[in-house]
C-alpha positions as CSV (number, residue, x, y, z in Angstrom):
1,X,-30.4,7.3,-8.4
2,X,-27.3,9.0,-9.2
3,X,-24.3,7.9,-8.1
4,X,-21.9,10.6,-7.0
5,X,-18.2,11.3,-6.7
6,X,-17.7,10.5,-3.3
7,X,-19.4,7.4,-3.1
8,X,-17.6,6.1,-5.9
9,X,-14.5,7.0,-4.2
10,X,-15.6,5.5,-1.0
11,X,-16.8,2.3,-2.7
12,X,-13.4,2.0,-4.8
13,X,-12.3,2.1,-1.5
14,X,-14.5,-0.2,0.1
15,X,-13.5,-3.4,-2.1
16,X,-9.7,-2.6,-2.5
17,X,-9.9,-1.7,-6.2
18,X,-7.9,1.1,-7.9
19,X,-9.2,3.2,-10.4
20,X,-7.4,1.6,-13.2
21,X,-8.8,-1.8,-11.8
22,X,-12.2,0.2,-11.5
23,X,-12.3,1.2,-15.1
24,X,-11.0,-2.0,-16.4
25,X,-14.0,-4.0,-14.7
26,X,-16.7,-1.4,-16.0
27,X,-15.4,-1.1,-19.5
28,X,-14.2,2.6,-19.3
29,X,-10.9,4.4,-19.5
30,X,-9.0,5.2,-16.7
31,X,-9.7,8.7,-17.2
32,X,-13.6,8.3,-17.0
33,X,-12.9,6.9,-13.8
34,X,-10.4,10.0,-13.1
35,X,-13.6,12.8,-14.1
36,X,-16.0,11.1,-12.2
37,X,-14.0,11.3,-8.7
38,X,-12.8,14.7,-9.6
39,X,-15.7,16.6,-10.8
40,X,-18.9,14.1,-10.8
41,X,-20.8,12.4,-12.6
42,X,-22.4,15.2,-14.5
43,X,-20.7,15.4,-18.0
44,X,-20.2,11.2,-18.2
45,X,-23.0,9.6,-20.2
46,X,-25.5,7.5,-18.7
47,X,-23.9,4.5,-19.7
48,X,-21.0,5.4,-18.1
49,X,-22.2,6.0,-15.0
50,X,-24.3,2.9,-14.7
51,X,-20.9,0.6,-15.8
52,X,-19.4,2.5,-13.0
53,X,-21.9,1.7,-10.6
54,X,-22.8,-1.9,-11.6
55,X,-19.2,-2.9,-11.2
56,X,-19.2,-1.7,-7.8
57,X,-22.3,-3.6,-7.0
58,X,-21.0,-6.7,-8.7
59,X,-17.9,-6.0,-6.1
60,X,-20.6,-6.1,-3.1
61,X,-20.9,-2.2,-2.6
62,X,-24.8,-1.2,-2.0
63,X,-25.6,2.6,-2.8
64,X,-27.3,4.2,-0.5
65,X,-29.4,7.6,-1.7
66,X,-29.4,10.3,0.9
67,X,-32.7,9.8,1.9
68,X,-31.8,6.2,3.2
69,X,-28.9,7.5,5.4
70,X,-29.3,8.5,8.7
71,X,-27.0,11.6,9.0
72,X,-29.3,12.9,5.6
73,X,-26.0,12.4,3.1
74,X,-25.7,9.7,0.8
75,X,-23.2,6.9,1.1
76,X,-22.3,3.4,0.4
77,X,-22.1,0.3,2.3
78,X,-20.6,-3.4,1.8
79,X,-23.0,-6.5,1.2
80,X,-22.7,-8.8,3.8
């Protein structure tokens, strides 16, 4: 599943983390963070994108693909 802008935003938000603290847990720069919020995920490698997202989930954020989400859009929740 691909991750987008807003629900890296919103799961940023979620734990408390800024995007500095973002990028420093998944081993990118603070501007990778930066492009992703701003324009997507689109042109950030793959490995990017999965840092991204598996710091979240190491934060307790659970991505949730549009198709799992009751109003139709994708989102994010917190782990108990």
């Amino acid at each position: 599943m691909a991750i987008s802008k807003e629900q890296i935003r919103a799961g940023r938000a979620l734990v408390g983390l800024s995007a500095g603290d973002l990028a420093e847990k998944a081993g990118v720069g603070l501007s990778t963070i930066q492009r992703m919020e701003n324009r997507g995920t689109g042109s950030s490698t793959l490995a990017n994108v999965e840092a991204v997202q598996a710091a979240l989930e190491k934060e307790g954020v659970i991505f949730l693909p549009a198709d799992q989400n009751i109003d139709g859009g994708a989102g994010v929740r917190l782990k108990k």
